[in-house]
C-alpha positions as CSV (number, residue, x, y, z in Angstrom):
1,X,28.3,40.6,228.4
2,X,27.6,40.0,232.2
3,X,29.5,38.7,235.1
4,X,28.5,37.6,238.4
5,X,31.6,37.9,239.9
6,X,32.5,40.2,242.6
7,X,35.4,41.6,241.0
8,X,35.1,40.3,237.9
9,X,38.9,40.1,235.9
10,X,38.6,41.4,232.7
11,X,35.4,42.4,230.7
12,X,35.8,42.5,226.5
13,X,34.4,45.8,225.2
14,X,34.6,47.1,221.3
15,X,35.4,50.9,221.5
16,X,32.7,53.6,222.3
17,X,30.7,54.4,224.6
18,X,28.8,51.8,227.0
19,X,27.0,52.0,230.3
20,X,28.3,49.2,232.8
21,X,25.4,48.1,235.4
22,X,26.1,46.6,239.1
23,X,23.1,44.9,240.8
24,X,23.9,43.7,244.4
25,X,21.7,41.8,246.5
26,X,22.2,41.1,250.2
27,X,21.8,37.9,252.3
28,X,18.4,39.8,253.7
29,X,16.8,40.4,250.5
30,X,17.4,44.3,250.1
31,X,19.1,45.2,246.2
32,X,20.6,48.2,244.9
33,X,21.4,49.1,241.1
34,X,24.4,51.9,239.8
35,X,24.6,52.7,236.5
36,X,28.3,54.3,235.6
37,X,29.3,55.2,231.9
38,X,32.2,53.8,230.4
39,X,34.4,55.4,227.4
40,X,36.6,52.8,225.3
41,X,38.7,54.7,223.3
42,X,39.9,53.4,220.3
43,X,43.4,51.6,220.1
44,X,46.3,53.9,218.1
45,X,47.1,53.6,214.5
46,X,50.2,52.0,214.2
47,X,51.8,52.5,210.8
48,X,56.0,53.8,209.9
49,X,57.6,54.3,206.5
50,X,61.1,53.0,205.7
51,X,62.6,54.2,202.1
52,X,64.5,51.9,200.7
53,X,68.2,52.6,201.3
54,X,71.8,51.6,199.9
55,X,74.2,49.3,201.7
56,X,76.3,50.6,204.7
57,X,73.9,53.7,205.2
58,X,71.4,53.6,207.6
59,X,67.9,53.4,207.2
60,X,65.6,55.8,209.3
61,X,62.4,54.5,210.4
62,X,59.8,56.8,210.6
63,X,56.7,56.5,212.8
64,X,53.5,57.5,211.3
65,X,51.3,56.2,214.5
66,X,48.5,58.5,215.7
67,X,46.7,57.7,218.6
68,X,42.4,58.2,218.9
69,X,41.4,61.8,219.9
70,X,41.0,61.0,223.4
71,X,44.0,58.8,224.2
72,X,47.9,58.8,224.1
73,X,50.4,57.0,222.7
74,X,52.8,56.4,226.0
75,X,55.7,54.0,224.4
76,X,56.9,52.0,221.3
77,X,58.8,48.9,221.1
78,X,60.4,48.1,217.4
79,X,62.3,44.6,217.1
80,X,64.3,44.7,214.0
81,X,66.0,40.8,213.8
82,X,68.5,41.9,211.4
83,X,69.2,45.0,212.0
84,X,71.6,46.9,214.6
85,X,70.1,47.7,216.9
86,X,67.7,45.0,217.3
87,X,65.4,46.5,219.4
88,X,64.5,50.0,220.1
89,X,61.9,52.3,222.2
90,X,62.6,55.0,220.3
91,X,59.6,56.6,218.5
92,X,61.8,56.8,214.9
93,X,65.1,55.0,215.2
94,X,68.0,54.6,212.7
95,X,69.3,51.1,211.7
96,X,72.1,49.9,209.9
97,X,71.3,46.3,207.9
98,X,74.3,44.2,207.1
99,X,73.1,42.9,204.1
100,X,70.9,44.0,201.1
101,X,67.7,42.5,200.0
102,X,64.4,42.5,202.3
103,X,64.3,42.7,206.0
104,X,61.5,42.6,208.4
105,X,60.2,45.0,211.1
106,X,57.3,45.6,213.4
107,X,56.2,48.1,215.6
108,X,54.0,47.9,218.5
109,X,52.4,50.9,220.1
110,X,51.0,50.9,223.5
111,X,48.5,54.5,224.0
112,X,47.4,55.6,228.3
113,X,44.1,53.7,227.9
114,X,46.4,50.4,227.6
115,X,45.1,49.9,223.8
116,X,47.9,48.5,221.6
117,X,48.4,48.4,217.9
118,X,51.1,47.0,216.3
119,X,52.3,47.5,212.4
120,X,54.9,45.3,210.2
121,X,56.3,46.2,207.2
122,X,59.8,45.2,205.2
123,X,62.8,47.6,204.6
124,X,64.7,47.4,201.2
125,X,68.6,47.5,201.4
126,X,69.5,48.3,198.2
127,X,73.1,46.7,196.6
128,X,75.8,49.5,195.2
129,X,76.6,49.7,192.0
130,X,80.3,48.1,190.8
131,X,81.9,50.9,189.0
132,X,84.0,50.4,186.4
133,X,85.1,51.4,182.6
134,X,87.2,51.3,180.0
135,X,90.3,51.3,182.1
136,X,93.5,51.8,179.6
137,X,94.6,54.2,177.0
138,X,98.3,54.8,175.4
139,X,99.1,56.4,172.4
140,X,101.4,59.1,171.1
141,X,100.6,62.7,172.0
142,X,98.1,64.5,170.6
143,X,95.4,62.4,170.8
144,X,92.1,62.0,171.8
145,X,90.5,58.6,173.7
146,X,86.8,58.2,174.2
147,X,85.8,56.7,178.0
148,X,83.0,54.2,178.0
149,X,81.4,53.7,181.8
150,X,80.9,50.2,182.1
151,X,79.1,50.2,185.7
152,X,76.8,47.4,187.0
153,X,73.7,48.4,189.4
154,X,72.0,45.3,189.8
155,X,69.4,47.2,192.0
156,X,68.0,50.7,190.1
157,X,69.2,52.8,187.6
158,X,72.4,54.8,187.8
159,X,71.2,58.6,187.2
160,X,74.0,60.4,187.6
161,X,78.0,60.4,186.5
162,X,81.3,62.5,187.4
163,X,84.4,61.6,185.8
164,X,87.7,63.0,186.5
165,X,90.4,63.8,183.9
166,X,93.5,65.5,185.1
167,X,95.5,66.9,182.7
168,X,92.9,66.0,180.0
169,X,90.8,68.1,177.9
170,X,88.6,68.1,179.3
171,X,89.0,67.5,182.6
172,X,85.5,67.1,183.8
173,X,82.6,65.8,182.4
174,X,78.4,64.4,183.3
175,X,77.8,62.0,180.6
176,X,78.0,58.5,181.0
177,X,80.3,58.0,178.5
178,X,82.7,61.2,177.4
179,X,83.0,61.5,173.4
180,X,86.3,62.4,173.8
181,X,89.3,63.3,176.5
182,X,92.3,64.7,175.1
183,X,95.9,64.4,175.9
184,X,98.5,66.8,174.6
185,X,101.6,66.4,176.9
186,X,103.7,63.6,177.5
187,X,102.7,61.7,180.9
188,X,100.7,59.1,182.6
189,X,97.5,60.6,183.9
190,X,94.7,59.0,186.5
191,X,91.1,59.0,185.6
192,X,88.3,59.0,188.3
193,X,84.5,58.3,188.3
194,X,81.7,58.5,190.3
195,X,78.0,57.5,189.8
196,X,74.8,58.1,192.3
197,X,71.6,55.4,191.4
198,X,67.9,56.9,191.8
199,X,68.3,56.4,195.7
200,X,71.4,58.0,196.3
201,X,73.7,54.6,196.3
202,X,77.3,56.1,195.9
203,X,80.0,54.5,194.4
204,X,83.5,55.6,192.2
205,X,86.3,54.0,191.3
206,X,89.9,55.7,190.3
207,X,92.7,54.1,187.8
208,X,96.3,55.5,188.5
209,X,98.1,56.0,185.9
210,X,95.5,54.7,183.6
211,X,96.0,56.9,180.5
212,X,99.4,57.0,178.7
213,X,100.5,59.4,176.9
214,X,104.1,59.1,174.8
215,X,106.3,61.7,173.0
216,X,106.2,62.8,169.7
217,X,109.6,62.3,168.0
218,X,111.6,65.2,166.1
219,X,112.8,63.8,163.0
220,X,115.2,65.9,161.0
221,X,118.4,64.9,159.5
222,X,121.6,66.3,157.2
223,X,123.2,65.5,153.7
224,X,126.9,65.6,153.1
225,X,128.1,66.9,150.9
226,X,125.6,70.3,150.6
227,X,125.7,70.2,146.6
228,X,127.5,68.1,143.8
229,X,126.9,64.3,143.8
230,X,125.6,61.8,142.9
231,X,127.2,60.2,146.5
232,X,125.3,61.1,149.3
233,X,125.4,60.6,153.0
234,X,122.2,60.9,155.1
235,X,123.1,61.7,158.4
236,X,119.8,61.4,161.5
237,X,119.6,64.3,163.7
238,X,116.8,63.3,165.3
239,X,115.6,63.2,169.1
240,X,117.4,60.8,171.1
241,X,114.1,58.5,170.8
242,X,114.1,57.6,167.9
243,X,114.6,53.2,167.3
244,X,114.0,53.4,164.3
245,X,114.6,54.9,160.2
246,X,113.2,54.7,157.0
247,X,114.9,56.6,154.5
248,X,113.3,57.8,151.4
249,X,115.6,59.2,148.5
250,X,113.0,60.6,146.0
251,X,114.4,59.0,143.3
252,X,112.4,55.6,143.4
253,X,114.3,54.0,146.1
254,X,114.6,53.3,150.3
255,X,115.7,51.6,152.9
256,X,112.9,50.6,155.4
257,X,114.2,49.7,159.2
258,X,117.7,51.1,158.1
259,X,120.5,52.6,160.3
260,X,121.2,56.3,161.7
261,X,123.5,56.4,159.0
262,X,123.3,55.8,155.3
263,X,124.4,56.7,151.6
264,X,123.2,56.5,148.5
265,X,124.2,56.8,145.0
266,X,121.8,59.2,142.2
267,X,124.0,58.3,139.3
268,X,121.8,55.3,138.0
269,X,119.1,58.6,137.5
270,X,121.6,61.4,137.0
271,X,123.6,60.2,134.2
272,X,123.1,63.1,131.7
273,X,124.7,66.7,132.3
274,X,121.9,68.5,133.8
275,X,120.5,69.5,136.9
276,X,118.5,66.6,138.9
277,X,116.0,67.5,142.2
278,X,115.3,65.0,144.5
279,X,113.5,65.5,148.0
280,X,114.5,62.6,150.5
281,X,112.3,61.6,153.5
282,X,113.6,60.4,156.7
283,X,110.2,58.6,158.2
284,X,111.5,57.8,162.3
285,X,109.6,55.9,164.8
286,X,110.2,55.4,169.1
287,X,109.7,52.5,171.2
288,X,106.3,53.3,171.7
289,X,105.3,53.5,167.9
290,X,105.2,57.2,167.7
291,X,106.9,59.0,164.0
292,X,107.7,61.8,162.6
293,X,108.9,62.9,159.2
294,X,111.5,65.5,158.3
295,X,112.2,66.6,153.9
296,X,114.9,68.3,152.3
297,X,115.5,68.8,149.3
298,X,119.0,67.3,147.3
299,X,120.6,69.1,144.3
300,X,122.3,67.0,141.8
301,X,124.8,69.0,139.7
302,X,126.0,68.2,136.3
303,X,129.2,66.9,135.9
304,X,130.9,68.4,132.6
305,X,133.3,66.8,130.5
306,X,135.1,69.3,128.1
307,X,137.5,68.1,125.0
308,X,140.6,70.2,124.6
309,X,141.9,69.4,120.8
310,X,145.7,69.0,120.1
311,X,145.7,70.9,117.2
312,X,143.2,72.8,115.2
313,X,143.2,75.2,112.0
314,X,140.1,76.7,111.7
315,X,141.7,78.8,108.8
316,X,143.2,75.5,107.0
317,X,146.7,77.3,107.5
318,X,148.4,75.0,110.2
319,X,147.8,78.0,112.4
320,X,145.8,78.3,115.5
321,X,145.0,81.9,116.7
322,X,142.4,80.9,118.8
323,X,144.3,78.1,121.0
């Protein structure tokens, strides 16, 4: 390249080493030459790294840029259109994106010698994962209820769990979906769980009062009278739960959804004078479907019937020594 210019405004040179030459002539003939070296050092290598980050967190963006051995990188400009901030001079700023998906940035480096570079790249904002799971249990105590996560991460893979289970057995657990939590008092209990994807998106959720857990009843009931028979009356002693009875007498027959209260009769069984077992059942249930069972055992006794002769002569005499 050459110039005839006096001062000449700007002269295009690849990096390296060059000699520049100035040749002047005056108006009476006479030249003169100078030969002066010139060093172009080469422009900076712009380059930053931006892991791909979860909704609401910010995203640090670190600069990788390294300037040629014999220059300096003197500033940085980032624009970032959909970030906050939009702009920065920082050399490795944090940004918060509004929404996931793909956002781009560039970065433009300007080094002492006045070389500039400039890098662009996209960030990944990564959507959180919707947590959710089987979200209901009730049933009469002591039982057991499996949990089932049911979490959508439309972005990456959820790689780790925490559920919560107070008042369960137990009341921690790491799998994704616990075989088992058991429940052993009466109560309603809240369940909690967390999950973490493969880049550290966090999300949980928490049901109050999710898990029901009703009372067992306490059936148990009394005969009157203790012994004798064949009338009976079943009377229920059971907890003050209890909606409903099924009675069982042992001898063939029942009464299904029957009162606190009820007799029956043996004597269509008992008819012959002996001894007759039974073993009755009271079967109760509560409001919430929960039973119990009580037994006893009933004693039938015999009922004798004795003949008392008006007159009898065993000796054939029309005397009675015995009577």
């Amino acid at each position: 390249a050459f110039s005839t210019d006096q001062h000449p405004a700007s002269i295009h040179f690849a990096s390296g080493n060059h000699v520049v030459t100035l040749a002047v002539n005056s108006t009476n003939g006479c030249t003169d030459t100078v030969r002066l070296p010139v060093r172009i050092p080469d422009p900076p290598d712009v380059s930053f790294e931006a892991p791909p980050v979860c909704l609401g967190n910010a995203t640090a963006l670190t600069n990788l840029s390294v300037a040629s051995s014999d220059d300096s990188i003197t500033s940085y400009l980032w624009h970032i259109p959909d970030g906050t901030p939009i702009m920065s001079t920082e050399a490795s700023p944090s940004v918060i994106f509004n929404d996931a998906g793909l956002h781009d940035v560039r970065l433009i480096a300007l080094s002492r010698s006045g070389c500039v570079d400039t890098a662009d790249a996209q960030v990944v904002v990564l959507r959180k994962p919707t947590v959710a799971f089987i979200d209901s249990a009730e049933a009469c105590v002591p039982f057991c209820h499996p949990f089932r996560d049911h979490t959508e991460s439309p972005d990456e893979a959820i790689v780790s769990w925490s559920w919560s289970f107070p008042g369960g057995t137990p009341s921690f657990s790491n799998l994704a979906n616990p075989g088992g939590v058991c429940y052993n008092q009466e109560g309603r209990y809240d369940v909690r769980l967390n999950v973490i994807t493969a880049h550290g998106c966090k999300a949980e959720v928490e049901g109050k009062g999710v898990v029901v857990a009703n009372s067992q009843p306490k059936a148990d009931f009394a005969i009157t009278p203790a012994t004798g028979g064949p009338l009976y009356t079943f009377l229920d002693n059971s907890s003050s739960d209890v909606v409903r009875w099924t009675w069982d007498f042992g001898d063939g027959s029942s009464i299904v959804d029957a009162g606190a209260v009820v007799t029956h009769d043996y004597s269509a069984i008992a008819k012959d004078n002996e001894h007759y077992s039974f073993g009755a059942r009271l079967y109760v249930t509560t409001r919430f479907g929960c039973t119990d069972t009580a037994y006893k055992e009933i004693a039938v006794e015999p009922d004798f019937g004795f003949f008392m002769p008006t007159a009898f002569t065993p000796d054939g005499n029309q005397l009675n020594p015995t009577f």
